[in-house]
Chimera marker file (.cmm) of the C-alpha trace (Angstrom):
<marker_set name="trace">
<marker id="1" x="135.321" y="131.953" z="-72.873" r="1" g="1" b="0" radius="0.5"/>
<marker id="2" x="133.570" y="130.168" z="-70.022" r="1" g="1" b="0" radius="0.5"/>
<marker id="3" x="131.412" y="132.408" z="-69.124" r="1" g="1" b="0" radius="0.5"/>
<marker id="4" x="130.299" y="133.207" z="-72.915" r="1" g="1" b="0" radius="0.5"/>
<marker id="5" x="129.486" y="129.587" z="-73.282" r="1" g="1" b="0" radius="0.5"/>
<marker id="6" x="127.452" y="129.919" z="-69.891" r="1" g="1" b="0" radius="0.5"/>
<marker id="7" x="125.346" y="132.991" z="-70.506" r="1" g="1" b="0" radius="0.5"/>
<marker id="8" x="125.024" y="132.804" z="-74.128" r="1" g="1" b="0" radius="0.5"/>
<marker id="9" x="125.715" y="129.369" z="-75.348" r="1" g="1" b="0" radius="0.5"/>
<marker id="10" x="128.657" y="130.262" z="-77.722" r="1" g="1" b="0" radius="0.5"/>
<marker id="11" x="131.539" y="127.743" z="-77.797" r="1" g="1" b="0" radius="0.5"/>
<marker id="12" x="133.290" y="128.900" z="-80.560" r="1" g="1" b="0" radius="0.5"/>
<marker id="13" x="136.901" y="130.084" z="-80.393" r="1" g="1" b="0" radius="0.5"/>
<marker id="14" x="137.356" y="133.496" z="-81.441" r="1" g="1" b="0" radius="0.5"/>
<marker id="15" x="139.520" y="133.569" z="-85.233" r="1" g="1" b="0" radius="0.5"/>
<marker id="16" x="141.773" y="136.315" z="-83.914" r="1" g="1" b="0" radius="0.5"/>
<marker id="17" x="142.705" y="137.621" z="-80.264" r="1" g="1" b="0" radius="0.5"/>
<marker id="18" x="144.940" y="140.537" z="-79.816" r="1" g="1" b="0" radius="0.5"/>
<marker id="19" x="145.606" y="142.395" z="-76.232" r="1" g="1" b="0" radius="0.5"/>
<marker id="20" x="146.866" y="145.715" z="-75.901" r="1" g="1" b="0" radius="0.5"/>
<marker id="21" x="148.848" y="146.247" z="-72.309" r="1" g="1" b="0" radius="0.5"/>
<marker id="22" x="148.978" y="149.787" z="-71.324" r="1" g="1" b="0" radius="0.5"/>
<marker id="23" x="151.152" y="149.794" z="-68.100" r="1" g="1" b="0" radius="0.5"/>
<marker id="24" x="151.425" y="152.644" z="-66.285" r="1" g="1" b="0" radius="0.5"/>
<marker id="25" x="149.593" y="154.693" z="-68.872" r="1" g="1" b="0" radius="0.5"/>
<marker id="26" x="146.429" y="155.527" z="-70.263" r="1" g="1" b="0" radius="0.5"/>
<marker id="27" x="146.004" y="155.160" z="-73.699" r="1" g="1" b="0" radius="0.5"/>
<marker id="28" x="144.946" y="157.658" z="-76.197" r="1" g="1" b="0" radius="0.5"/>
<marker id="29" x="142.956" y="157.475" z="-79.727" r="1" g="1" b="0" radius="0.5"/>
<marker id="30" x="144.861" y="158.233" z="-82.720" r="1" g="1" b="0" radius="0.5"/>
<marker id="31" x="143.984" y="161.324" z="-84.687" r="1" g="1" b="0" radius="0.5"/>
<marker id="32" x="140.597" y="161.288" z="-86.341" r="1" g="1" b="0" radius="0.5"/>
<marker id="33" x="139.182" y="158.474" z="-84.194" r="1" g="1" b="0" radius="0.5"/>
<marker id="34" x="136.064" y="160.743" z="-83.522" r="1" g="1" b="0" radius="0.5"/>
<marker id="35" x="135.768" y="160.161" z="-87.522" r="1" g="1" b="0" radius="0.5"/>
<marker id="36" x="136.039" y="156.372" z="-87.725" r="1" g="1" b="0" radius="0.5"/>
<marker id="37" x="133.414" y="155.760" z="-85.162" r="1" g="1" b="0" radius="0.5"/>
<marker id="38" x="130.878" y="157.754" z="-86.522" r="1" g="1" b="0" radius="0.5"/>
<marker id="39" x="131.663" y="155.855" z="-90.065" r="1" g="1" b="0" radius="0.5"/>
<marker id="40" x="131.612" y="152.492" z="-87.881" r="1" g="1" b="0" radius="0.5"/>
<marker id="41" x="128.331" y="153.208" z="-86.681" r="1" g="1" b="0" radius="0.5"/>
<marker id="42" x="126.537" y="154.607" z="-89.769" r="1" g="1" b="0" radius="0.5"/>
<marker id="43" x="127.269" y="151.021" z="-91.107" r="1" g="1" b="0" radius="0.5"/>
<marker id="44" x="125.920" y="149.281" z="-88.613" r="1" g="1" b="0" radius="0.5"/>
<marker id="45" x="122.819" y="151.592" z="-88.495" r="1" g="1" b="0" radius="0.5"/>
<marker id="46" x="120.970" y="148.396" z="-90.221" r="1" g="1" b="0" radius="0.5"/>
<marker id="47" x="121.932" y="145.959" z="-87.655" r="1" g="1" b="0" radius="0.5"/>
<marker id="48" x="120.251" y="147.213" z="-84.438" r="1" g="1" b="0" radius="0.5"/>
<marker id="49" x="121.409" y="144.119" z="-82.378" r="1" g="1" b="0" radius="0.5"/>
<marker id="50" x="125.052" y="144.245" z="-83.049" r="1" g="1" b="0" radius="0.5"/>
<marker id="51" x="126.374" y="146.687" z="-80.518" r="1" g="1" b="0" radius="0.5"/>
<marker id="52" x="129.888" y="147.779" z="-79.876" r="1" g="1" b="0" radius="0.5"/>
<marker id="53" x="131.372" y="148.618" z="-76.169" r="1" g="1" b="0" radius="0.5"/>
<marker id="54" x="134.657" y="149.017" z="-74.161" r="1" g="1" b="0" radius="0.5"/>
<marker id="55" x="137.424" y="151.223" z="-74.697" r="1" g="1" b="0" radius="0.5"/>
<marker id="56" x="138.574" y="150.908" z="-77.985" r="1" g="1" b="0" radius="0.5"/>
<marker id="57" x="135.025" y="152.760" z="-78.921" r="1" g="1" b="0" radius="0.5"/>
<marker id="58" x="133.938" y="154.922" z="-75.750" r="1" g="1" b="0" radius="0.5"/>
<marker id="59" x="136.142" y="156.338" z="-73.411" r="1" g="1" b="0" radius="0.5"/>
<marker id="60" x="139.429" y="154.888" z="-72.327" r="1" g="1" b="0" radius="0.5"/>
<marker id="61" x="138.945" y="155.354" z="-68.689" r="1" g="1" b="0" radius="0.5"/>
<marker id="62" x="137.610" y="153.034" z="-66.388" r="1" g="1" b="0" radius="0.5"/>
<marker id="63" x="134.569" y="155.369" z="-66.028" r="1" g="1" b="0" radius="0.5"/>
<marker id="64" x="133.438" y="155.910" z="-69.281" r="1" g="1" b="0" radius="0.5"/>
<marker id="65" x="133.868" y="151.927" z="-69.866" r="1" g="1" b="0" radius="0.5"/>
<marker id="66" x="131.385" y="151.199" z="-67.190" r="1" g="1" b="0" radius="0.5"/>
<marker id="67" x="129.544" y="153.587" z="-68.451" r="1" g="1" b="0" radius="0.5"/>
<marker id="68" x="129.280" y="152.763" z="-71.887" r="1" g="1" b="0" radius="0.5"/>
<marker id="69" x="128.618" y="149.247" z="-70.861" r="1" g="1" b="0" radius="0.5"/>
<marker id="70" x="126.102" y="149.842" z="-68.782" r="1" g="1" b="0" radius="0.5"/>
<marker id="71" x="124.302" y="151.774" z="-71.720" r="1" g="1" b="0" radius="0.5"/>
<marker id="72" x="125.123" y="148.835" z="-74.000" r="1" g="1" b="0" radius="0.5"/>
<marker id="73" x="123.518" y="146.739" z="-71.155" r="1" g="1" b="0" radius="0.5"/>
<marker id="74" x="120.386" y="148.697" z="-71.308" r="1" g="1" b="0" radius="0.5"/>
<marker id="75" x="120.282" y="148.373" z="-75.046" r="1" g="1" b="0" radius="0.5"/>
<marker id="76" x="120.253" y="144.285" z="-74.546" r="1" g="1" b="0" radius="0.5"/>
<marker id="77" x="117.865" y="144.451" z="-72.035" r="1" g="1" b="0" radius="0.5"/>
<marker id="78" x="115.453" y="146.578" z="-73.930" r="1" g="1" b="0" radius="0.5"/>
<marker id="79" x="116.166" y="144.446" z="-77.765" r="1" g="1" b="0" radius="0.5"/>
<marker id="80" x="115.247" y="141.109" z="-75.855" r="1" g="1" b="0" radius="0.5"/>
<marker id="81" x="111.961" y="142.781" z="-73.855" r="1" g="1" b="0" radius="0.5"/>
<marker id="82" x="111.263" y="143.946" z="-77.785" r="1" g="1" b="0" radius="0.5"/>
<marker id="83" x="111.164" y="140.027" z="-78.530" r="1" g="1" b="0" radius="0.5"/>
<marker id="84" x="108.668" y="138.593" z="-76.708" r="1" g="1" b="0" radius="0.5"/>
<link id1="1" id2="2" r="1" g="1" b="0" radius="0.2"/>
<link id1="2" id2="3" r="1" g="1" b="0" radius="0.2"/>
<link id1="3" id2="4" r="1" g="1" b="0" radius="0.2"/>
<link id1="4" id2="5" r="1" g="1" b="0" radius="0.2"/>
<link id1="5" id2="6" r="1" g="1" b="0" radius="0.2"/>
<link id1="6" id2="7" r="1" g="1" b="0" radius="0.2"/>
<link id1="7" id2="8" r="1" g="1" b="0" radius="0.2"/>
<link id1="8" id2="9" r="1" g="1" b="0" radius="0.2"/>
<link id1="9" id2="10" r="1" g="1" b="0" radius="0.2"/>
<link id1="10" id2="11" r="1" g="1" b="0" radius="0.2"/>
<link id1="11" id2="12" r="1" g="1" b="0" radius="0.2"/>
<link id1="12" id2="13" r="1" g="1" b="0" radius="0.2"/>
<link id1="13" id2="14" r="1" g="1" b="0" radius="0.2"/>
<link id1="14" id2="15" r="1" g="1" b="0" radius="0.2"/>
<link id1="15" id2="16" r="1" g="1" b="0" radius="0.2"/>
<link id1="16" id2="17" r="1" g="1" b="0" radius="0.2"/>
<link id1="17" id2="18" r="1" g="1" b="0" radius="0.2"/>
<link id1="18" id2="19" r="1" g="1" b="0" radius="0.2"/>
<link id1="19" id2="20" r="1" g="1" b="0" radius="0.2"/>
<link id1="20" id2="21" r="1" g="1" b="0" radius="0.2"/>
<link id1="21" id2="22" r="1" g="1" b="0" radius="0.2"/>
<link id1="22" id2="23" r="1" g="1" b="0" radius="0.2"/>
<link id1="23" id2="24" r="1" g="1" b="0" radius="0.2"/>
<link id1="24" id2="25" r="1" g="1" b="0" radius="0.2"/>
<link id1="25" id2="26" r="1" g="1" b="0" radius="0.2"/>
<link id1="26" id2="27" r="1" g="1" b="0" radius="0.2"/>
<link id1="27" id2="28" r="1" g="1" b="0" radius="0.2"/>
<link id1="28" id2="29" r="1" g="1" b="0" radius="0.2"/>
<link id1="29" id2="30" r="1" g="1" b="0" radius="0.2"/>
<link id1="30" id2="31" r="1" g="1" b="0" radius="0.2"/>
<link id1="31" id2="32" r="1" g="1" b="0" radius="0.2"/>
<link id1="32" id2="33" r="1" g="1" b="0" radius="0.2"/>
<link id1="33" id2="34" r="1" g="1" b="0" radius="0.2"/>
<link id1="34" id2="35" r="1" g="1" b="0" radius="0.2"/>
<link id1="35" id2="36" r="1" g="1" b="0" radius="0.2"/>
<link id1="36" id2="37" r="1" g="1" b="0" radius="0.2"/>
<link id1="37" id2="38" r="1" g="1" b="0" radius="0.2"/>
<link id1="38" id2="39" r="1" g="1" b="0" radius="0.2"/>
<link id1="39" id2="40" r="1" g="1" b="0" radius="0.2"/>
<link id1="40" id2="41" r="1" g="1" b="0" radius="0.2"/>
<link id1="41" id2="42" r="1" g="1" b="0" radius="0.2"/>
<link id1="42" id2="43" r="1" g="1" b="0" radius="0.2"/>
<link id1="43" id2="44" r="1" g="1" b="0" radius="0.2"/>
<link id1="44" id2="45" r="1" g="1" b="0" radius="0.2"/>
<link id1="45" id2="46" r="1" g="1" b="0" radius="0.2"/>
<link id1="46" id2="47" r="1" g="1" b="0" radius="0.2"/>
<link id1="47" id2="48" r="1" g="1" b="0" radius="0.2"/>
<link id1="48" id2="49" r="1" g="1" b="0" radius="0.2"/>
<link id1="49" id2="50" r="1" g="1" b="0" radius="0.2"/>
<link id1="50" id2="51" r="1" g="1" b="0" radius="0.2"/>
<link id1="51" id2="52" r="1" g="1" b="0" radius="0.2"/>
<link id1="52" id2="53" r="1" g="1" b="0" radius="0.2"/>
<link id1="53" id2="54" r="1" g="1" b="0" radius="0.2"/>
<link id1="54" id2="55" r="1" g="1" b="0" radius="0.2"/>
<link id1="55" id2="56" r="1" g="1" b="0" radius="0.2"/>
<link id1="56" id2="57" r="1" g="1" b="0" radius="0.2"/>
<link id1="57" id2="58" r="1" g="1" b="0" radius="0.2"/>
<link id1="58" id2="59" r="1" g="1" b="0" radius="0.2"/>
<link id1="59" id2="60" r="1" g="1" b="0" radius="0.2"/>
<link id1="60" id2="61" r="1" g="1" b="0" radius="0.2"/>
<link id1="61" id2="62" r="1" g="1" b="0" radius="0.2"/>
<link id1="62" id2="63" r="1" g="1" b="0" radius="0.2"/>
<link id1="63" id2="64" r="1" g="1" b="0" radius="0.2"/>
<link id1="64" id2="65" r="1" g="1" b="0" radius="0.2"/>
<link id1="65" id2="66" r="1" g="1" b="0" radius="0.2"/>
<link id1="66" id2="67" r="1" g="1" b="0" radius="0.2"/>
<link id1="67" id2="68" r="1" g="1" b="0" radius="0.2"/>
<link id1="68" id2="69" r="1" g="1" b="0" radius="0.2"/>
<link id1="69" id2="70" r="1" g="1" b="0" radius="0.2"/>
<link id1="70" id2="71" r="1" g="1" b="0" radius="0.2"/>
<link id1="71" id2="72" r="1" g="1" b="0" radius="0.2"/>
<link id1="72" id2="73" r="1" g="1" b="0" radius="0.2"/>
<link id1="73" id2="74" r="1" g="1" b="0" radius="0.2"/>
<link id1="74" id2="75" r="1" g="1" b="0" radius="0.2"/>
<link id1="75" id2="76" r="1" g="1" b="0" radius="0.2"/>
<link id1="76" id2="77" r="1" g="1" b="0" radius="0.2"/>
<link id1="77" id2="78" r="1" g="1" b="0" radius="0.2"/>
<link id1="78" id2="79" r="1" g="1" b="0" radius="0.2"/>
<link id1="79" id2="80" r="1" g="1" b="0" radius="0.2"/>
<link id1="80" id2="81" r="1" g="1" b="0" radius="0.2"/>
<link id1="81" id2="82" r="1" g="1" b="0" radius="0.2"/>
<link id1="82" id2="83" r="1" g="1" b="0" radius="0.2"/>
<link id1="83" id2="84" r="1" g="1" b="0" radius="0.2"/>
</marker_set>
């Protein structure tokens, strides 16, 4: 949370938390994931700035997170050059 109040100046305390420890294991989506993401992202199709990353959307690997991040990176970079 420090380092969202740093870069970002949020202070707020998220409403709910929850952690999912895979040890010794990757984890795998549920049937018909594929499905709920495309539905997730239709309905954000309106709100260009809210953008979703990390596993749970993705790729569970290590790979495809840093991948996907870095594309979501991109995405920030290119909305705030958009801005000014």
């Amino acid at each position: 949370m420090t380092d969202l109040k740093q870069i970002m100046g949020i202070d707020a305390e998220p409403d709910f938390v929850r952690i999912f420890r895979h040890r010794h294991a990757i984890p795998q989506y549920t049937r018909g994931h594929g499905e709920r993401l495309l539905a997730i992202e239709d309905s954000l199709a309106d709100q260009p700035e809210l953008l979703l990353t990390g596993n749970a959307f993705f790729g569970i690997g290590l790979n495809d997170c840093v991948n996907a991040s870095n594309q979501t990176a991109e995405k920030v970079i290119a909305q705030l050059r958009n801005r000014h």
